[in-house]
Structure formats: structure tokens, C-alpha cells
C-alpha positions in Angstrom: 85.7 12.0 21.8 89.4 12.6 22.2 91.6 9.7 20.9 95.1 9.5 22.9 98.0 7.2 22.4 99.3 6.9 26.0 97.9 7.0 29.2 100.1 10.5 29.7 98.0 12.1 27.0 94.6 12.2 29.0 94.4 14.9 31.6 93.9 13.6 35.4 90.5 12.0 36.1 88.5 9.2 37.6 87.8 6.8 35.0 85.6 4.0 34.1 87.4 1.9 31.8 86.3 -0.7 29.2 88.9 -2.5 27.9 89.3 -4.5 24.5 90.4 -5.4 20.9 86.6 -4.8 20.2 87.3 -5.6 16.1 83.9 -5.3 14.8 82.7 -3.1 17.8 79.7 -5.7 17.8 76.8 -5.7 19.7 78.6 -7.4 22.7 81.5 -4.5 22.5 78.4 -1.8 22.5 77.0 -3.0 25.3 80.5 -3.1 27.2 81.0 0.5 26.1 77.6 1.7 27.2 78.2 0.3 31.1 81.3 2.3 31.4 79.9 5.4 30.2 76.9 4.2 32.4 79.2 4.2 35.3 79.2 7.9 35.8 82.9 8.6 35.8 85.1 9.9 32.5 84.1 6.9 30.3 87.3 6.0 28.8 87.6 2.8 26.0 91.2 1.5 26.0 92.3 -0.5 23.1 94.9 -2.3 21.2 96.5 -2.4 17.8 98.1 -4.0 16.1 95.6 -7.2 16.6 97.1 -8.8 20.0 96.0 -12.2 18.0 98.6 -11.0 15.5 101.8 -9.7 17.3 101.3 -13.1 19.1 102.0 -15.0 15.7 98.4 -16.3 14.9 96.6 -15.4 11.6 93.3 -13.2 12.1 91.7 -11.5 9.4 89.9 -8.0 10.6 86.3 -6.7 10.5 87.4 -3.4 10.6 90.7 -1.4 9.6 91.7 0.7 13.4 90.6 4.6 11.6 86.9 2.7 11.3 86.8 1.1 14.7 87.1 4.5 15.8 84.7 6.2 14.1 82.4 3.2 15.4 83.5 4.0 19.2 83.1 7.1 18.9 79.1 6.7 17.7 78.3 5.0 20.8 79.5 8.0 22.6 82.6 7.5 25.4 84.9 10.4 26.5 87.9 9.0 25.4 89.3 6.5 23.6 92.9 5.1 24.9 94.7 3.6 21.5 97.7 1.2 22.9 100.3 0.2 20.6 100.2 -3.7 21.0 103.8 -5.6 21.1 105.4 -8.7 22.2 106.8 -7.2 25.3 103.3 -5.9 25.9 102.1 -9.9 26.1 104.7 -10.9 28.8 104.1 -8.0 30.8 103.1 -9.2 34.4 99.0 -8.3 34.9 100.1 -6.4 38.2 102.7 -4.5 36.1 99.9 -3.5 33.4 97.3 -2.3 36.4 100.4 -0.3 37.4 101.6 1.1 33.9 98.4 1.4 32.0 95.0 1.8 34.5 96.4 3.5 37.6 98.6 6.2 35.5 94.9 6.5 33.6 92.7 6.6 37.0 90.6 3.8 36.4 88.3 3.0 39.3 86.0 1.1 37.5 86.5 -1.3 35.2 84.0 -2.8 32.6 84.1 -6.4 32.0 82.8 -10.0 31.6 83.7 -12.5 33.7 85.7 -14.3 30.8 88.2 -11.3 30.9 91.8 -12.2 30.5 94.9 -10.0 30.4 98.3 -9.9 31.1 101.4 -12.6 30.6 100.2 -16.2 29.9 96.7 -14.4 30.2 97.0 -14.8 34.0 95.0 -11.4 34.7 91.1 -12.0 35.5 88.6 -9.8 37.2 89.3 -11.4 40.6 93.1 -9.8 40.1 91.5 -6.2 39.5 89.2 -6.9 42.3 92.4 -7.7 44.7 93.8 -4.7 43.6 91.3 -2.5 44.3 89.3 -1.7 41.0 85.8 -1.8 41.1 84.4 -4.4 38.5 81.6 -4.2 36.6 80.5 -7.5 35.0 78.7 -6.9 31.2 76.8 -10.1 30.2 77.8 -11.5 27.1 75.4 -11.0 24.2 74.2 -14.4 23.6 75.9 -15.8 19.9 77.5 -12.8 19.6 81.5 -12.4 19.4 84.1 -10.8 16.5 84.8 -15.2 15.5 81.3 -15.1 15.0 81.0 -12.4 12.8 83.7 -14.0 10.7 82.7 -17.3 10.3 79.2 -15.6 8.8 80.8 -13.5 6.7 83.6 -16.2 5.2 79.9 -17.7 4.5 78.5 -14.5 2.4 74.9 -14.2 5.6 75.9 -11.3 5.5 72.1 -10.9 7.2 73.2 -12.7 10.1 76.3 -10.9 10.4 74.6 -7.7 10.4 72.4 -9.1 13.6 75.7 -9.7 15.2 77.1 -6.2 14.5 73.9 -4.1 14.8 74.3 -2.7 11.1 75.1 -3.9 7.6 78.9 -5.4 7.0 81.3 -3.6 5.5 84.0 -3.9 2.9 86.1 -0.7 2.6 89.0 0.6 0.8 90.8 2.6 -2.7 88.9 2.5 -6.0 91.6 1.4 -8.2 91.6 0.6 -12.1 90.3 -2.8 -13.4 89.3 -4.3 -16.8 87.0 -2.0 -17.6 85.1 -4.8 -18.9 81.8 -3.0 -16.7 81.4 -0.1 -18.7 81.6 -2.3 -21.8 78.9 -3.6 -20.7 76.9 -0.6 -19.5 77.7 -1.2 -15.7 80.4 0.8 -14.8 82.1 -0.6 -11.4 84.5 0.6 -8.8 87.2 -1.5 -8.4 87.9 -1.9 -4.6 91.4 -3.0 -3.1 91.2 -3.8 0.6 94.0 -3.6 2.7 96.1 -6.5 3.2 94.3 -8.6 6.4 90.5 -7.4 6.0 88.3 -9.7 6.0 86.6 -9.8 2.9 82.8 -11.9 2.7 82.7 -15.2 0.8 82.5 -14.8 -3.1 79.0 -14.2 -4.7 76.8 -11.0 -5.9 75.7 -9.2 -3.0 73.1 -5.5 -2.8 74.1 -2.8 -0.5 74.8 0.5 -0.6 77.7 3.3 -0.8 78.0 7.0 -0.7 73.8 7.5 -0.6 73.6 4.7 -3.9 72.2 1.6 -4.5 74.7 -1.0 -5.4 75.4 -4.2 -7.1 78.7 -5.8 -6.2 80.8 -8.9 -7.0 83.1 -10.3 -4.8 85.3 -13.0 -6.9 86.9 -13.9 -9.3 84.8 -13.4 -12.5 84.4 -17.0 -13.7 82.8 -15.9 -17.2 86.5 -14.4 -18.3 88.5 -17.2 -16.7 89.6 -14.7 -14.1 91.7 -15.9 -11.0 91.8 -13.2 -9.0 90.0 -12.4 -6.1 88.5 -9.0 -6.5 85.4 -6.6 -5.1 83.7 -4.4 -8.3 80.8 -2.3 -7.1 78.1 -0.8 -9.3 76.6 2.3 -7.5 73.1 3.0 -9.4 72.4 6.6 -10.4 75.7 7.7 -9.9 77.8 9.5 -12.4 81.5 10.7 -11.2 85.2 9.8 -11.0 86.2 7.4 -7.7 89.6 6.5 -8.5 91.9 7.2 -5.7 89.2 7.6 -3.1 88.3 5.6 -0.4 85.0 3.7 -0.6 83.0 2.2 1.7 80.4 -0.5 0.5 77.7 -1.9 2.7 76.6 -5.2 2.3 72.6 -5.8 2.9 72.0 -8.9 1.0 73.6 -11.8 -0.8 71.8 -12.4 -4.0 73.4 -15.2 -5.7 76.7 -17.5 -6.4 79.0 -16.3 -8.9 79.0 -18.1 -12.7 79.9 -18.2 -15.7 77.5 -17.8 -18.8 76.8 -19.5 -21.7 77.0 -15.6 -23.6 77.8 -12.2 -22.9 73.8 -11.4 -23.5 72.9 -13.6 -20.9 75.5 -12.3 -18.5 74.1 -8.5 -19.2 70.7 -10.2 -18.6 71.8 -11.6 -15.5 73.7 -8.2 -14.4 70.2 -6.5 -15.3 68.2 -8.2 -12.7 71.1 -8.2 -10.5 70.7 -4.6 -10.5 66.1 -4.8 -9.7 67.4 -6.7 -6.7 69.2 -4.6 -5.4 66.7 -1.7 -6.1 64.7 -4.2 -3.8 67.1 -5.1 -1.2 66.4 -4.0 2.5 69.0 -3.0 4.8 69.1 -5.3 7.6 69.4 -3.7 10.6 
């Protein structure tokens, strides 16, 4: 999949276009990706970053940084995948004026979208406007329950089961190891330490089982009430795994949320706990 940055960058073609934030790339954004490659043209995805939510002045906490929303696209297979730089003169641009700067310079003739589709200044652009001006429109059904809100409001909740029905695979949380207390190792549970960049989301606090670089894993995702912590932080314990993460990126999958954080009445019963945190997660199922 080639990744471009301007319309200029993709050689001349007829394209089928799917437009979108697509933060997640949920099941509904899939689906909106497959009908353009579907259409028989050069498939080409065309979205925006920063957040338009964002640029706009509203808060919105992201699924997925930009680097993995690409790798996500470019699973499902388009030709291309158009990355627009988002900004405030982008918003007021006139809907005509963005048919005319962005899809005819990029040869759309079809464009992919529900019949909810807004764009343009005041979000005054629908698919009756497109239709006017001469692109084909083909309408994808919205996947019933499923939208990026949706997966967010699960998440803030720790399902991250249900959120993973939403997406079509496991939640993630990504980002550097970094040092921490060292407390785990203490303890005989050595953990990764995981900052997030600033605006991920990042599921409700609790102990949750997933999975990272081929391992089982215990994580936390808190603020370690049995030390009287206060900040918020992710510590993963990858089973069978010997080796130095510091500095790397880390991606954790989430599969299961097993319990509410707490403190303990000892340190014996909080390696008890951490003991049978870690059968559970030997026995957690990935959910989709």
C-alpha cells in the first residue's frame, strides 16, 4: 500500500475513494474500506490527522496513534492510503472547494460512504452534494452498535470483550517501556513499564490478561493502591520472557479484564493475588 501525503503524490488514476478519520479502523471502517476496494477502481483511503475533533477545539482521546491506523489499513488491503494534514482552514473550506482541491486532483469517481456523511464548512457537504457534482456514491451500511464513541465508552469501562467485538480484534495499549519502581522484580514479577503518548486512550483501571510480543501477560492499569501510589500507570508482566525492553516500543493486547485494583492487607497476600493473576491469564482467551 503506498501512503502519500497530498493528492500530487499518487500517480493519475480513476479512484474509488473511502473517506474518514477511521480512529480505531472498526468494524464499520473495514467494511467502508472493503466497498471501495470492491468497486473495481484504484482503491484509495483518504484520511485525516491530526483528529478533525481536535483541530476543532474538542477533547478526544484516540484508539490508535496515526503509524498504527496505518498498519491497520493497510491489513485490509486498499492501494493507497491518502494521509491529509487536518487544520482549521481545512474546516472552513467550502465542500465544493474540497471536491475540487482534494477528490478531483485524486480522480475519484466513486466515493464510499454512509448516508450520515458530512464534510466540508459547517459540515454542509453530504452525499447528495457529491451526487450533484458528479461522483458516483456508494452507500456502506452502518454496522449496527458499532462506532469509534463506542469503542471508547467500553474501553473507559475496562469490556474490553465488548470492545474487541466492536473492533474485530483485541484492544490495544501501545507505547516506550520506560523505568518504574522496580517494585515487580522484588516481587518476582518483573513488569514493563509502558508510557502512552499524550491523548491515547488508555482502558479503565483494573488487572487485565492479554498478550505482547508472542507472551502471555498480566497487566495493571492504575495506580497501585497497595503503595499509596497516585499515578496512573500501565506495568505488564510478559510470562516466559527473559530480555531487556527499555526504550522499545511495546504493544499489549488486552483479552480479558480479570479484576478491580486493591490494596492488601500484606505483601504475601498481594504476591498471592499476583500468582493467580498470572493462571488467569495462562487461561484467558483472545476474543476475537
Amino acid at each position: 500500500m503506498k501512503v502519500a501525503y497530498a493528492p500530487e503524490e499518487l500517480e493519475p488514476a480513476e479512484r474509488a475513494a473511502a473517506i474518514g478519520t477511521f480512529d480505531g479502523v472498526h468494524r464499520g471502517h473495514q467494511a467502508a474500506i472493503r466497498s471501495a476496494i470492491d468497486a473495481g477502481l484504484r482503491s484509495t483511503v483518504v484520511t485525516f490527522d491530526p483528529h478533525p475533533r481536535r483541530v476543532l477545539g474538542y477533547d478526544v482521546e484516540l484508539i490508535t496513534t496515526l503509524e498504527r491506523r496505518i498498519e491497520l489499513i493497510e491489513e485490509i488491503g486498499p492501494d493507497e492510503l491518502l494521509v491529509l494534514e487536518f487544520t482549521a482552514e481545512l474546516s472552513r473550506q467550502e465542500p465544493e472547494d474540497f471536491v475540487g482541491d482534494i477528490l478531483e486532483p485524486l480522480g475519484a469517481r466513486v466515493v464510499v460512504a454512509a448516508e450520515t456523511f458530512r464534510f466540508g464548512k459547517g459540515r454542509q457537504g453530504d452525499v447528495r452534494l457529491l451526487r450533484r457534482l458528479g461522483l458516483e456514491v456508494r452507500p456502506v451500511a452502518l454496522v449496527e452498535g458499532v462506532s469509534s464513541s463506542g469503542v471508547r465508552e467500553l474501553l473507559h469501562a475496562g469490556d474490553v470483550v465488548g470492545a474487541a467485538g466492536l473492533l474485530g480484534r483485541p484492544p490495544e495499549v501501545e507505547g516506550v517501556v520506560v523505568a518504574g519502581d522496580q517494585r515487580g522484580g522484588t516481587l518476582g514479577f518483573p513488569t514493563a513499564n509502558i508510557a502512552v503518548e499524550p491523548g491515547l486512550l488508555v482502558p479503565g483501571n483494573g488487572i487485565y490478561a492479554g498478550s505482547a510480543l508472542g507472551h502471555r501477560v498480566a497487566a495493571s492499569i492504575g495506580v497501585n493502591p497497595h503503595y499509596g501510589g497516585s499515578e496512573r500507570r500501565i506495568e505488564a508482566f510478559l510470562l516466559d520472557f527473559e530480555g531487556d525492553l527499555y526504550g522499545q516500543n511495546l504493544r499489549l493486547e488486552l483479552w480479558q479484564r480479570l479484576r478491580d485494583e486493591r490494596a492488601f492487607a500484606s505483601e504475601d497476600e498481594l504476591v498471592s493475588q499476583i500468582g493467580r493473576d498470572v493462571e488467569a491469564a495462562k487461561a484467558a482467551v483472545r476474543p476475537y
